[in-house]
C-alpha positions in Angstrom: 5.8 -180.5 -51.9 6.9 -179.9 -55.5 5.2 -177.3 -57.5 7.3 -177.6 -60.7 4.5 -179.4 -62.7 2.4 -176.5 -62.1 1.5 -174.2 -65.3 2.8 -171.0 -65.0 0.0 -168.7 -64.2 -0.2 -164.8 -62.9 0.1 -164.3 -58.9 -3.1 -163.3 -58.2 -4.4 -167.0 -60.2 -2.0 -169.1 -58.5 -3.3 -167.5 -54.7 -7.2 -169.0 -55.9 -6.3 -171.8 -57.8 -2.7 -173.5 -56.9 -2.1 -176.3 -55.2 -5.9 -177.1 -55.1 -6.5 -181.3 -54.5 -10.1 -182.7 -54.9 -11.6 -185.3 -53.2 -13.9 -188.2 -54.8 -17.1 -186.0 -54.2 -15.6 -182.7 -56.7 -15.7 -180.1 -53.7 -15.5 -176.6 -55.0 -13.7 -175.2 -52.1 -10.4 -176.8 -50.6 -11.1 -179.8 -48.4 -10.5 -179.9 -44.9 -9.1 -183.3 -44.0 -9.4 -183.6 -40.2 -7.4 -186.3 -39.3 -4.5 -188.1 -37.7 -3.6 -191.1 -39.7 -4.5 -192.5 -42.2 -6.1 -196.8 -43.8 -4.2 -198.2 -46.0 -5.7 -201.6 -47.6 -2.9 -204.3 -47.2 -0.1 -203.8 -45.0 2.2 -204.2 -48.3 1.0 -200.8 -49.3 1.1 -199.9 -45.5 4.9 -200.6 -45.6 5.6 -199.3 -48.9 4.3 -195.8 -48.1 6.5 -195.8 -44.7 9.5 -197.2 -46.5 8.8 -194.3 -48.9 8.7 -196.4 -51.9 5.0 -195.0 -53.2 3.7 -191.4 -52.1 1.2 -191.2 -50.0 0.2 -189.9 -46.2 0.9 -191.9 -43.3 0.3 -189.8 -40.5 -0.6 -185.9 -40.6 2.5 -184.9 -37.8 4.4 -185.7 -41.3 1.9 -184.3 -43.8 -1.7 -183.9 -45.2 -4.0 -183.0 -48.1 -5.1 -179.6 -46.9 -1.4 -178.8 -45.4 0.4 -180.0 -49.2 -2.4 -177.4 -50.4 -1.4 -175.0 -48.8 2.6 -175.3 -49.2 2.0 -175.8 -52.9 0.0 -172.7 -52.8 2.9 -171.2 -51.5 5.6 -172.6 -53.5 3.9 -171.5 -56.5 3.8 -167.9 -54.8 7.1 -167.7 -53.7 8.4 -169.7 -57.1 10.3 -172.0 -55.3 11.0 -175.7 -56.0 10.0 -176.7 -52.2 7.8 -175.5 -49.0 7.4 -177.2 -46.0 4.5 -175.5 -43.2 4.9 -175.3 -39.6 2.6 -174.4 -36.6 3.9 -170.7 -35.9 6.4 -168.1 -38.1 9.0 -168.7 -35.4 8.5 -172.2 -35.9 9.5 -171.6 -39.6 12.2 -169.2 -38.2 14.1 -171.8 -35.7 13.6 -174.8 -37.7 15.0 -173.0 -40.8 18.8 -171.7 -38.9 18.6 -175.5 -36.8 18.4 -177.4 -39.8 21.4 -176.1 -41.3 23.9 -176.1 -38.4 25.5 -178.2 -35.7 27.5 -177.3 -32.6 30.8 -175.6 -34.0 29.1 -174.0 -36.7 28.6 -170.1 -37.0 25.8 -167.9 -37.7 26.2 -164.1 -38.7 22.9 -162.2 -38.4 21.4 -158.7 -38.6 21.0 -157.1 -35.3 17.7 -155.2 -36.3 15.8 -158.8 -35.9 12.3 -159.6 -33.8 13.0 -160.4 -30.5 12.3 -163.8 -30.8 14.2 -164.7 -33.3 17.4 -162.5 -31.6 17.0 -164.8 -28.8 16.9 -167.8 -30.6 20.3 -167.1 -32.3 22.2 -165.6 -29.5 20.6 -167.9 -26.7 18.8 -170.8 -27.5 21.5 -171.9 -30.7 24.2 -170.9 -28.5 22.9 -173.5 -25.7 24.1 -176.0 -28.8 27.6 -174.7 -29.2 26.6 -172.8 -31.9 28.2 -169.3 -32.0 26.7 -166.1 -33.9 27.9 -162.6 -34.7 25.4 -159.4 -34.9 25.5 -156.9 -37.3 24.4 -153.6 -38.9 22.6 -155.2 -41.9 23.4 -152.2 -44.1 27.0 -152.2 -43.9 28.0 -154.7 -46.2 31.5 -154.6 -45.0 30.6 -155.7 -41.5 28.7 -158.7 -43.2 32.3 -159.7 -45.3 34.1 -159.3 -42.0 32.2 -161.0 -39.7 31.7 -164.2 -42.2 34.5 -167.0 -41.3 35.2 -170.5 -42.5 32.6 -172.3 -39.8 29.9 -169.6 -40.9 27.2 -171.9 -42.2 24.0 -169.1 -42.2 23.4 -165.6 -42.4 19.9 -164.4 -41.5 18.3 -161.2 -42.0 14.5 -159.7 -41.9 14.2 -157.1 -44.2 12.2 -154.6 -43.9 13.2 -155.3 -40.4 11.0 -155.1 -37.3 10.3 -152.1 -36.2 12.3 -149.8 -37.3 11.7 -151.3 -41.3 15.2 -151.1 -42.9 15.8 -152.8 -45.7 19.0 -155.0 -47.0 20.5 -155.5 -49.9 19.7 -159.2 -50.6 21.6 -159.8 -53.7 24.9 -158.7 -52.2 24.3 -160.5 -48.8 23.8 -163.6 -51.0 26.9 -163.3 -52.6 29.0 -162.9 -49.1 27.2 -166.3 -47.9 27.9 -168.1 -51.5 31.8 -166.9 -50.9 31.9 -168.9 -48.2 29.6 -171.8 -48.7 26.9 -170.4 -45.9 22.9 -170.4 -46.8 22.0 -167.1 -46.7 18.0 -167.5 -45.0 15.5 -164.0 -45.3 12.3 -163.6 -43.4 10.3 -161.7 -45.4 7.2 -161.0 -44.0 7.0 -157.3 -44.0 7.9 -157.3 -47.3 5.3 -160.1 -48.3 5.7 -162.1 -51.1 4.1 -160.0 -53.0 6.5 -157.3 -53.0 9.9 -158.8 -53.0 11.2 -162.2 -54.2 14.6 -163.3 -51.9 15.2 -166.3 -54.0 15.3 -164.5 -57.5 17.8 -162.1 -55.5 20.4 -165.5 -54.4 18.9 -166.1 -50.7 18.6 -170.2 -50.6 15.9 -169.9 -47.6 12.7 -167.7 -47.4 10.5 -168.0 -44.1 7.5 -166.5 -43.1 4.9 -165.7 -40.4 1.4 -167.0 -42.3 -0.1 -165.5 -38.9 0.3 -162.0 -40.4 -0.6 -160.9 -44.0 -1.1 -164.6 -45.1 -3.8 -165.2 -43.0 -4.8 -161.3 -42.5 -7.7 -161.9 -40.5 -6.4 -162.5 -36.9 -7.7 -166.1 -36.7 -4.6 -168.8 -36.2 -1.0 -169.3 -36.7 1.6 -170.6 -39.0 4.6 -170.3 -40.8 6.4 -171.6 -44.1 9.8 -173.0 -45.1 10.5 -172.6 -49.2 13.8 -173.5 -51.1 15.0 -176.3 -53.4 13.6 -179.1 -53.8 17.1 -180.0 -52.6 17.4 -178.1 -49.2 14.5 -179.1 -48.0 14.7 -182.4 -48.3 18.5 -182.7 -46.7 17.6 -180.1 -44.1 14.0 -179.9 -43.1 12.5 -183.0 -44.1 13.5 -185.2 -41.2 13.5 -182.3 -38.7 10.2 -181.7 -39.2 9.2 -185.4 -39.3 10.6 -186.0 -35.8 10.6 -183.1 -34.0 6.9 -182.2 -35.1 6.2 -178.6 -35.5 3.5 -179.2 -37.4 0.6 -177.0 -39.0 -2.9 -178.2 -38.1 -5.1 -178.8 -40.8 -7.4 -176.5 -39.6 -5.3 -173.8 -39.8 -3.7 -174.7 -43.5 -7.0 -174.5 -44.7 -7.7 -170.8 -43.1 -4.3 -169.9 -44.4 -5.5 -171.4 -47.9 -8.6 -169.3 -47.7 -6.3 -165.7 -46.5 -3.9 -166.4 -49.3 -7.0 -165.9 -52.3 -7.7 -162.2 -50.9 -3.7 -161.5 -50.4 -3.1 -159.4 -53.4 -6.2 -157.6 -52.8 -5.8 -157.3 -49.2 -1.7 -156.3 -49.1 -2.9 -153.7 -52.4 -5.6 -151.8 -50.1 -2.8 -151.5 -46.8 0.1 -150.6 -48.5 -1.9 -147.8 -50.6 -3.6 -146.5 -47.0 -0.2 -147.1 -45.2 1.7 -145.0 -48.0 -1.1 -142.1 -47.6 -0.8 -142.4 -43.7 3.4 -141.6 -44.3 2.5 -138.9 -46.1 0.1 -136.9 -44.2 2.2 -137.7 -40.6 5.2 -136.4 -42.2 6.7 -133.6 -41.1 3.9 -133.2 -38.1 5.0 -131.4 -35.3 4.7 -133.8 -32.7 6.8 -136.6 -34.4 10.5 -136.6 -34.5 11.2 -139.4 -37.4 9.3 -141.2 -39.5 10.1 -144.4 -41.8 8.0 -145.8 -44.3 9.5 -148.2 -47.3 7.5 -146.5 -50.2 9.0 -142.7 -50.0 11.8 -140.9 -51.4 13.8 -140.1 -48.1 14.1 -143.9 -46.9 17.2 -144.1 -45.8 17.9 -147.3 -48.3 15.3 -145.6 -51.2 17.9 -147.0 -53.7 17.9 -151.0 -52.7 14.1 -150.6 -52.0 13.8 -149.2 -56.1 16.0 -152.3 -57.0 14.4 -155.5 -54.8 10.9 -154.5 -54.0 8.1 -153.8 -56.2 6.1 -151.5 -53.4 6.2 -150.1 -50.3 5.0 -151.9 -47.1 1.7 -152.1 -45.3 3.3 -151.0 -42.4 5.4 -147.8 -41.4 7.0 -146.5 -38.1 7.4 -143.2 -36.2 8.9 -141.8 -33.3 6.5 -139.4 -30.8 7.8 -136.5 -28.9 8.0 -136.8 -25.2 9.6 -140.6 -25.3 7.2 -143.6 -23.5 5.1 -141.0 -21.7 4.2 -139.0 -25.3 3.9 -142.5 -27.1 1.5 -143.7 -24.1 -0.7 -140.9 -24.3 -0.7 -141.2 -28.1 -1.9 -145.2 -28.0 -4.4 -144.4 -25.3 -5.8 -141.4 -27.6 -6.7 -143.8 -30.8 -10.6 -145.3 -30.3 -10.1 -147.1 -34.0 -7.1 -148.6 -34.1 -5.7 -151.5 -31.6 -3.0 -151.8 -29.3 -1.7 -155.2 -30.0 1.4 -156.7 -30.9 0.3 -158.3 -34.3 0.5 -157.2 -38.1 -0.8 -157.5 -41.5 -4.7 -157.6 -40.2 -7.7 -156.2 -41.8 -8.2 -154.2 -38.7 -5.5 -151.2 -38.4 -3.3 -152.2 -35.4 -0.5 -150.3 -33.5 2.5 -151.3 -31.4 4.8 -150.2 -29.0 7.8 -152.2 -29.3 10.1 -150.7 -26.4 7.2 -152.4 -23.9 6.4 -155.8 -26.2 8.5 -157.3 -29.3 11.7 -155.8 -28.3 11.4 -155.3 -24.4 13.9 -158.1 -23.3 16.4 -156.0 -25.2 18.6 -153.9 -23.0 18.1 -149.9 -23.5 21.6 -149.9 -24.6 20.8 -152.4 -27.5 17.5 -150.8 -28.2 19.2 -147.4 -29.0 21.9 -149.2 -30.8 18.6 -150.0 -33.0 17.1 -146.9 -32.9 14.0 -148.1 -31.2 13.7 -145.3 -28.9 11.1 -145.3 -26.0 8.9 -143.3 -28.5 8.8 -145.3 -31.4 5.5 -147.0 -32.5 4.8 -149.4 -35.3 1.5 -149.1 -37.1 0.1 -152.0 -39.4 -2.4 -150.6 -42.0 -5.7 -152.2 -42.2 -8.4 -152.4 -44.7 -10.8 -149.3 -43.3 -11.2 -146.3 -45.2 -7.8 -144.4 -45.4 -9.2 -140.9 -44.2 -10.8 -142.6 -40.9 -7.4 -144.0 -39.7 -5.7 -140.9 -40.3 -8.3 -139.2 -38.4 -7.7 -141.4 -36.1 -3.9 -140.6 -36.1 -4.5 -136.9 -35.8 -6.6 -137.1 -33.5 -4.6 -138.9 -31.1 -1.6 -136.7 -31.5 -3.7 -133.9 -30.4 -3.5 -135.7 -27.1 0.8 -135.7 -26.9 
C-alpha cells in the first residue's frame, strides 16, 4: 500500500502512529479484522472492486485492514513507496528473487546467506532453470565478475548470518544497475532502524518481522518494500495467486512489536555492544565479531551505511563443538534456540541448526567453525547476561 500521502514524521512517531485505519466505532488501538471475505451491497460494486476499478478488499488471501496497517507502517519506516506482508521472512525472501526471474535468468548472491535462503537460490530456483553464482560479498570484484547479461538479481544479507559481515550496499547497487539486475538486501540484522538499503541504490528490502519486528517470540512474518512500481509488476499477482499471506492476527501483533522497536533495538544493541567488550580478548575465545567496534573487519562501510551496531554479535570458543557445547549447556539465563531479536537473550549454535545442511568444507569457507556461537541481546539487565557469559565460560 502507498504511504506517500503520509506527513513526514520522526521514526519513532511513524512506529505508533503510521498506517493507523479506524473503524466506525473510533478504536484507540489498531483494529483486528478477523475475516475472510468481505459484503459488498450490489454486485455492481461487487464487480467493480474485482475488476479493480474502485479500491476496496475482496478477500483477505489478497489484503486486509489490519495487514495494509501494518505494511503502511512499514513503508513509512523503511521510506519506501510500496510494502507488501507475507506469512514468514522466507516467505518475503523467496517471493522477492521468484518474482523477478524466469527460467534462463541468473542470480549472483553472497555466499555468507541463512541456510534457507542458500538453498532456495542454489536448489529450489535452480529446479526452475534458474542459475546462480556464490560469492565473497566483500570483494567487490568477484561481484563485477560474476554479473553477466542474463543476471537479473543480486542478493545479499548484511550483517550476514552468523558470522555478521557487512557489504557495501551502495557499490553492489551500482554493479546490479550496470547491468540492469535488482539488487534485493535482507536486512534484518541490521533493522531498519540502523541502515536504510534503498537510500544506498538496493531496489528490494525484505525482512523477517518474526525477529526484532515482532521482538516478543509470539508469530511470524515477513515484508516486501520497493516502488510503488516493482511491486506492483513483480509481487502483486504472485502474492495474489500463490497466497503467502500474513494472517491478520499476526499483522496486528507485528503492528503492536513495531511501537516499542526503537526502544527495544536501542536497549539490545547498547547491552550487545557492552557484551563485545567485556568478552573481548577472554582467554577462552579465539575471535570475536561485533558490528559496533573499531576492529570489524568492514569498520569503514559499517561508519558509512549504518547508524549503530547490531543487537547481536558472534564468537568462536576454544575447544571447537565440544568447548561450544559445554559453554551453551553452562548458561541458566540465556536460551538455546535458533531465533533472534527477542526480549529474552538467546544463543545459537549454527554448525548444528541454521547452517548444518552446509558441508564442513562450505562452512569453513564461511568461517563458521564448529565453535562459533551467535548470541542475540535481550532486554535484561546488561551485567546479568554477562554474568551469565562468564560464567559459562568458566565451564570450557
Amino acid at each position: 500500500m502507498s504511504a506517500s500521502t503520509e506527513k513526514k514524521y520522526r521514526p519513532e512517531t511513524r512506529l505508533v502512529h503510521g498506517g493507523t485505519l479506524r473503524s466506525q466505532f473510533g478504536e484507540m488501538s489498531e483494529a483486528l479484522f478477523l475475516t475472510q471475505g468481505y459484503i459488498y451491497p450490489t454486485a455492481e460494486e461487487c464487480e467493480a472492486r474485482f475488476s479493480g476499478k474502485i479500491p476496496g478488499y475482496v478477500y483477505s488471501r489478497y489484503s486486509n485492514p489490519t495487514m495494509s496497517m501494518f505494511e503502511q507502517r512499514m513503508a513509512l519506516l523503511e521510506g519506501a513507496e510500496a510494502a507488501r506482508s507475507t506469512a514468514t521472512g522466507m516467505a518475503a525472501v523467496t517471493t522477492a528473487l521468484m518474482g523477478l526471474v524466469k527460467a534462463g535468468d541468473h542470480i549472483v548472491a553472497a555466499k555468507a546467506l541463512f541456510g534457507s535462503c542458500r538453498w532456495v537460490i542454489e536448489d529450489w530456483l535452480g529446479r526452475f532453470g534458474v542459475t546462480s553464482t556464490l560469492v565473497d560479498g566483500v570483494d567487490l570484484k568477484q561481484w563485477q565478475k560474476a554479473v553477466t547479461k542474463n543476471t537479473k538479481v543480486l542478493f545479499m544479507e548484511t550483517p550476514t548470518n552468523p558470522t555478521l559481515e557487512v557489504y557495501d550496499i551502495a557499490a553492489v547497487a551500482e554493479i546490479a544497475r550496470s547491468v540492469g539486475a535488482k539488487l534485493v538486501v535482507d536486512n534484518v540484522f541490521a533493522t531498519p532502524l540502523y541502515q536504510s538499503p534503498l537510500t544506498l541504490g538496493a531496489d528490494v528490502v525484505v525482512y523477517s518481522a518474526t525477529k526484532h519486528i515482532d521482538g516478543q517470540g509470539r508469530v511470524l512474518g515477513g515484508c516486501i518494500l520497493s516502488t510503488e512500481k516493482v511491486i506492483v509488476d513483480n509481487y502483486h499477482q504472485l502474492l495474489r495467486q500463490t497466497g503467502p499471506s500474513l494472517s491478520p492476527f499476526n499483522a496486528w501483533v507485528l503492528l503492536k512489536g513495531l511501537e516499542t522497536l526503537p526502544v527495544r533495538v536501542a536497549r539490545q544493541t547498547e547491552t550487545a555492544g557492552k557484551v563485545a567488550d567485556t568478552l573481548a580478548g577472554h582467554e577462552k575465545l579465539t575471535k570475536l565479531i561485533y558490528p559496533g567496534r573499531a576492529d570489524h573487519p568492514q569498520a569503514d562501510i559499517i561508519a558509512k551505511q549504518m547508524k549503530a551496531g547490531s543487537t547481536l554479535c558472534s564468537f568462536e570458543i576454544k575447544g571447537g563443538k565440544e568447548g561450544a557445547f559445554r559453554f551453551l549447556n553452562g548458561l541458566k539465563l540465556i536460551g538455546i534456540t535458533n531465533n533472534l531479536g527477542d526480549a529474552k537473550s538467546l544463543i545459537t549454535h549454527p554448525t548444528t541448526t541454521t547452517h548444518q545442511r552446509l558441508t564442513p568444507e562450505q562452512r569453513a569457507e564461511l568461517s563458521i567453525g564448529d565453535g562459533l556461537v551467535r548470541l542475540s541481546a535481550g532486554l535484561e539487565h546488561a551485567d546479568d547476561i554477562v554474568e551469565d557469559l562468564l560464567t559459562a565460560l568458566d565451564k570450557v
